[in-house]
C-alpha positions, 0 to 999 in steps of 0.5 A, a space after each residue: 465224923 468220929 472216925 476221921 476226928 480220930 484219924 486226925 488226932 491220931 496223926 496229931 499225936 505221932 506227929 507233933 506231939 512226938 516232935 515235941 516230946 523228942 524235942 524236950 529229950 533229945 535237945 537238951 543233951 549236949 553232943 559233939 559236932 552239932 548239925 548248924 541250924 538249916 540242917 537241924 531244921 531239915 531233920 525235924 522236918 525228916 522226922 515228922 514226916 517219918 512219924 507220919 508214915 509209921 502211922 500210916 502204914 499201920 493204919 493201912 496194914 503194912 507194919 513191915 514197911 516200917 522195918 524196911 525204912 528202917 533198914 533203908 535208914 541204917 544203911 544210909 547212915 552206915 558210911 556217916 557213923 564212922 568216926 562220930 561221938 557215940 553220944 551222938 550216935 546213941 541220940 540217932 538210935 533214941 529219936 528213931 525209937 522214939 519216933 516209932 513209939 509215936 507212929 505206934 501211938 498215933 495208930 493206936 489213937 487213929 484205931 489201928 487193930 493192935 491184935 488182929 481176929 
């Protein structure tokens, strides 16, 4: 029962606590040309379920996959990024570490081998 307690509060952490921690740093920064409400929602939703499956696939061995979705994320955003404020940019580029950060954190909590024997 520990051990799935664990998991539990592992993907709590990545999840919603990372959603709320982005959503204090990333919301109060002002930015150009601001996404309307539905697909602010939509983005949220993205990214909890992106921290979802960074913790995932660490917790089942497959930390490359989360380079691959982030290549995948890149090269769909490519053709977007022309001609957008790179304050806006640069906020894209932080929510994405961000979310790493707490897919790496929920792992960890959930009892990801950081250093493998």
């Amino acid at each position: 029962m520990g051990h799935i307690m664990r998991i539990g509060i592992g993907f709590f952490v990545s999840i919603f606590l990372g959603a709320a921690v982005i959503w204090f740093f990333l919301d109060f920064m002002p930015s150009k040309n601001e996404p309307k409400k539905a697909t602010r929602r939509l983005i949220w939703i993205m990214g909890m379920v992106e921290r979802g499956m960074y913790t995932a696939a660490l917790l089942c061995g497959f930390p490359q996959w989360i380079a691959v979705w982030l290549a995948f994320k890149v090269a769909v955003h490519w053709k977007t990024i022309e001609g957008k404020d790179s304050a806006r940019e640069n906020l894209y580029l932080i929510g994405s570490s961000l979310s790493v950060a707490f897919g790496i954190l929920g792992a960890w909590i959930a009892g990801w081998k950081v250093i493998s024997k």
